[in-house]
C-alpha positions in Angstrom: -5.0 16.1 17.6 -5.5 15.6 13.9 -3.7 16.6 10.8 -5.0 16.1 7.1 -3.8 15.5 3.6 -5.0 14.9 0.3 -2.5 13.7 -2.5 -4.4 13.1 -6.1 -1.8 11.2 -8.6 -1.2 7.9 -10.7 0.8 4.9 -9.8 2.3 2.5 -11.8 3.1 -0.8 -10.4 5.6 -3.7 -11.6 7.1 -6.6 -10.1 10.7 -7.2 -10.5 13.2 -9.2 -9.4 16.3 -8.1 -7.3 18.6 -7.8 -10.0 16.1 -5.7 -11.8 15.8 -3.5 -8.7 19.6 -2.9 -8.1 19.0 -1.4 -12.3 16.0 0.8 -11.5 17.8 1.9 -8.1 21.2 2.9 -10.8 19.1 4.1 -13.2 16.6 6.9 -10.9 20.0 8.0 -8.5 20.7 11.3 -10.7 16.6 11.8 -10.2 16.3 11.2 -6.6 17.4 10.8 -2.9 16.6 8.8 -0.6 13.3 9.5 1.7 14.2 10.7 4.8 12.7 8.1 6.9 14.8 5.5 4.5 17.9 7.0 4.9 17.5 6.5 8.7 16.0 3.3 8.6 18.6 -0.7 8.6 19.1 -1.4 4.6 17.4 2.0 4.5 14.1 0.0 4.6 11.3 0.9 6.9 8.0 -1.1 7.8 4.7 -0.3 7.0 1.6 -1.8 8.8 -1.9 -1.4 7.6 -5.2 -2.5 9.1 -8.0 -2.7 6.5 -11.8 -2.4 6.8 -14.4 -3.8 4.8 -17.8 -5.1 4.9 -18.7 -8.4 5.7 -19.4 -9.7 2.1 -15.7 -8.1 0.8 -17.3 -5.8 -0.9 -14.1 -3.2 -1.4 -12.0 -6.5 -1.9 -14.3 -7.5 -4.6 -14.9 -3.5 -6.5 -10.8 -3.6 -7.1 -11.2 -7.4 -8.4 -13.7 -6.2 -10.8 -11.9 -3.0 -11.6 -14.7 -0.9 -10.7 -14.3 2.7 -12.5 -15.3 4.2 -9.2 -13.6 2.2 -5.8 -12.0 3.4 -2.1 -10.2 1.1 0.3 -10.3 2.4 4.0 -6.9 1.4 6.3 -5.5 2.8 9.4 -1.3 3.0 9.0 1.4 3.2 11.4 4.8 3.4 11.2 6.1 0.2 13.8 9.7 1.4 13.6 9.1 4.9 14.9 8.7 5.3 18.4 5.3 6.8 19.4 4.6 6.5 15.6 1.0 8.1 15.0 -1.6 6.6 12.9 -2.6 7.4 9.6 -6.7 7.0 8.7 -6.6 6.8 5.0 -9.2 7.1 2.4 -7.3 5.5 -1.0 -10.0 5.8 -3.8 -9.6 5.5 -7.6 -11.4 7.3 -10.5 -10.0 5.7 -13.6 -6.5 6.1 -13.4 -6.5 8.9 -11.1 -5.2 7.7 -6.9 -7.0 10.4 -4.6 -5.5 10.0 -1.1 -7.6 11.4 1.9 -5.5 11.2 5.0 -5.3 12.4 8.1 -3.3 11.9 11.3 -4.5 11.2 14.8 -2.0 11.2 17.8 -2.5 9.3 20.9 -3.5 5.9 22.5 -4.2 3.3 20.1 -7.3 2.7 22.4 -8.4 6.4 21.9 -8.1 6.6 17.9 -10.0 3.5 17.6 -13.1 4.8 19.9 -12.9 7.2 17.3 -13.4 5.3 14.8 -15.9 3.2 16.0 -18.0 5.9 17.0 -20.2 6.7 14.1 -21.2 10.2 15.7 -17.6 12.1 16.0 -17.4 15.3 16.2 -14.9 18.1 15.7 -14.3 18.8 19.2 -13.0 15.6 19.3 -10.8 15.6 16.3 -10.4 19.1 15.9 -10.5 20.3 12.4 -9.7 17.0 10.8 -12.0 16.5 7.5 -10.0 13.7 6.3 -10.9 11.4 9.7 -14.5 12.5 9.4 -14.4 11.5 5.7 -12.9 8.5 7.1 -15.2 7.5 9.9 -18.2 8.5 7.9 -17.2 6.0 5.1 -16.4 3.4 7.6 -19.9 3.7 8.9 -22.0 4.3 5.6 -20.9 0.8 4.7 -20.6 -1.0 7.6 -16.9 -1.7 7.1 -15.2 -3.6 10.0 -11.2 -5.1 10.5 -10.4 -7.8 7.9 -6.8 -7.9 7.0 -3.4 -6.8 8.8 -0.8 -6.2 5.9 2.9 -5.4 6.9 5.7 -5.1 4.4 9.2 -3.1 4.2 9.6 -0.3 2.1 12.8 1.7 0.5 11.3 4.9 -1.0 13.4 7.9 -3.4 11.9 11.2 -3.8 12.4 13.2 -7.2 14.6 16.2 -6.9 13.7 17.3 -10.2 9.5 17.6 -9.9 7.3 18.9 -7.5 5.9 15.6 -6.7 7.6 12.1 -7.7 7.9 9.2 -5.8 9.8 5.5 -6.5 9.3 2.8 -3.5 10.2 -0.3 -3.4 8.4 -2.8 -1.5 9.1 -6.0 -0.1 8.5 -8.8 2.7 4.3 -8.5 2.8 3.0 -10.3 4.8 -0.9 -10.5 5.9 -3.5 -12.2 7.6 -7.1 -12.2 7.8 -8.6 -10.5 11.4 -12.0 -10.9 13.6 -14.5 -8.2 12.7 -13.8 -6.9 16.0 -10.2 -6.9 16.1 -9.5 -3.1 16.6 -5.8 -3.1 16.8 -2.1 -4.3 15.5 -1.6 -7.1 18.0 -1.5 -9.9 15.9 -0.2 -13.5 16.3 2.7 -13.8 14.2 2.3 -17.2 12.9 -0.7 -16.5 11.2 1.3 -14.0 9.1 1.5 -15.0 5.7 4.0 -14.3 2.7 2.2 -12.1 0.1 4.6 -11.6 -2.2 4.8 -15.0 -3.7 2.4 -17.4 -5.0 2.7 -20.1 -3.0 2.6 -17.5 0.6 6.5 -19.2 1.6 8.8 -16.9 0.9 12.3 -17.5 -0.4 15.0 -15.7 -2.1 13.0 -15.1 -5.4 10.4 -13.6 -3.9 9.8 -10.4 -5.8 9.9 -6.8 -5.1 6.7 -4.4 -5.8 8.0 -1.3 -7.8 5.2 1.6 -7.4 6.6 5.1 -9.5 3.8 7.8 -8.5 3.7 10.8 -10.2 0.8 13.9 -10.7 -0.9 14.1 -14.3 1.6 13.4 -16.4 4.6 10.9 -16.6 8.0 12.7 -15.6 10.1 12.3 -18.7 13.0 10.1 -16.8 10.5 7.8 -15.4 10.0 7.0 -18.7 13.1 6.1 -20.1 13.5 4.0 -17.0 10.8 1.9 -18.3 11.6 1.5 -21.6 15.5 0.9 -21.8 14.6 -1.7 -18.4 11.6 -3.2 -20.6 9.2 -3.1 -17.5 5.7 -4.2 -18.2 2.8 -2.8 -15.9 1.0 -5.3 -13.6 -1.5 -5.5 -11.5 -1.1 -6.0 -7.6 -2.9 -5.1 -4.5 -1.6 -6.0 -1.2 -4.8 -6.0 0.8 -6.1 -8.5 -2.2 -3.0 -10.6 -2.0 -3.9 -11.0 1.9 -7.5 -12.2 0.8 -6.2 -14.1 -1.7 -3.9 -15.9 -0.3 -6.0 -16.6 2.7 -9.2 -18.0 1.5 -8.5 -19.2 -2.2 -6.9 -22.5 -2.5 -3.3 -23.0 -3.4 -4.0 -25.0 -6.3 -6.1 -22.4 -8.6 -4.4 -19.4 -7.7 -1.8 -17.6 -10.3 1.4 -20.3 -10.7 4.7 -19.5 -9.7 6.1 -19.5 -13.0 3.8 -16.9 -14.1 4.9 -14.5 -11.0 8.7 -14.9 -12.2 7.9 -14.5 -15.9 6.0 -10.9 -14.8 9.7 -9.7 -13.1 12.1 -10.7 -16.0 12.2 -7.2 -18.2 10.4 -7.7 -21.6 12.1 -7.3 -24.8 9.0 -5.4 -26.5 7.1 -2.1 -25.9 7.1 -1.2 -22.1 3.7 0.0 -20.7 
């Protein structure tokens, strides 16, 4: 019933417009192809949806704010556009620069997998031998962490042909909103969605595009040059704090628009 996987690398995120994006797509083609699930998707886009745990008080929310040295986030992922997609139980904790990904897969009723999760006592006879979900569930419990945030966006991803692991995505259209503690599940109203990749949560043709390249230890040479000849500065962005964000801090103190558009025009100095 379950299947695990652990992926330790670095990301580095950037927020671009679309005209940057149509360069960086030019610019990684001799490096890369098109994920699978991209090349079969409309636009060659697919959607992710995430449901994120936390504790009552925010307290993953708030150890990312601060920049803790030592920080997880807990999310259950599917894949809406596949039929019968399975979901995804994901540990995603940080040490320094270093992304450690715990995550395994459960097939099955969504009503089964989150029994599972709720239960604080499951066993391997009922996951079979699936040490990422127990790492998950045990988390989930040790903290007390419960559903606070849907987050659904679109995503083009490109593989690198030329490392052993090397990823570009490109993600757009997140949207989020804030759940009830006991809202186990993806049903969601859809009004209550809210844009996430703009400052003012409306969406319009300037909205900008989240630009993730993940790599292992050490920077693959062309993703380099990508980043200095395009002049891309590294930024901060979360989409599960975007969600909080733009749900319970007030439109007039959070970060302008203008400073959003002035993070995706390339920079004429030193990249980062």
């Amino acid at each position: 019933m379950a299947e695990a996987l652990r992926i330790e690398r670095r990301e580095y995120k950037y927020l671009i417009d679309e005209e940057t994006t149509d360069r960086v797509r030019h610019a990684i083609r001799p490096f890369c192809v098109l994920d699978p699930y991209a090349t079969d998707a409309p636009g060659n886009r697919y959607t992710i949806e995430s449901l994120y745990l936390d504790t009552p008080d925010l307290g993953l929310y708030r150890a990312n704010e601060l920049e803790l040295v030592d920080r997880f986030k807990l999310r259950i992922r599917r894949y809406p556009d596949a039929p019968k997609s399975p979901f995804f139980l994901e540990v995603k904790a940080r040490y320094h620069d270093t992304i450690v990904k715990s995550r395994g897969m459960l097939r099955g009723p969504w009503p089964v997998v989150a029994d599972l999760v709720r239960d604080p006592f499951v066993t391997r006879e009922q996951i079979g031998t699936g040490s990422a979900i127990e790492r998950f569930v045990t988390r989930t419990h040790m903290i007390g962490a419960r559903p606070t945030a849907l987050v659904r966006y679109t995503r083009e991803a490109w593989a690198s042909l030329v490392d052993d692991y090397a990823r570009v995505t490109f993600d757009r259209r997140i949207d989020g909103q804030m759940v009830a503690p006991d809202a186990w599940g993806f049903d969601a109203v859809e009004r209550n969605y809210r844009a996430c990749d703009d400052p003012t949560g409306i969406r319009d043709e300037s909205s900008l595009v989240i630009l993730e390249l993940k790599f292992t230890a050490r920077v693959p040479r062309w993703m380099m040059s990508i980043v200095e000849s395009l002049g891309l500065q590294r930024r901060s962005y979360s989409k599960y704090g975007r969600v909080i964000e733009s749900n319970l801090i007030p439109e007039d103190v959070r970060t302008p628009r203008h400073a959003w558009v002035a993070a995706a025009r390339p920079a004429t100095g030193e990249a980062t």
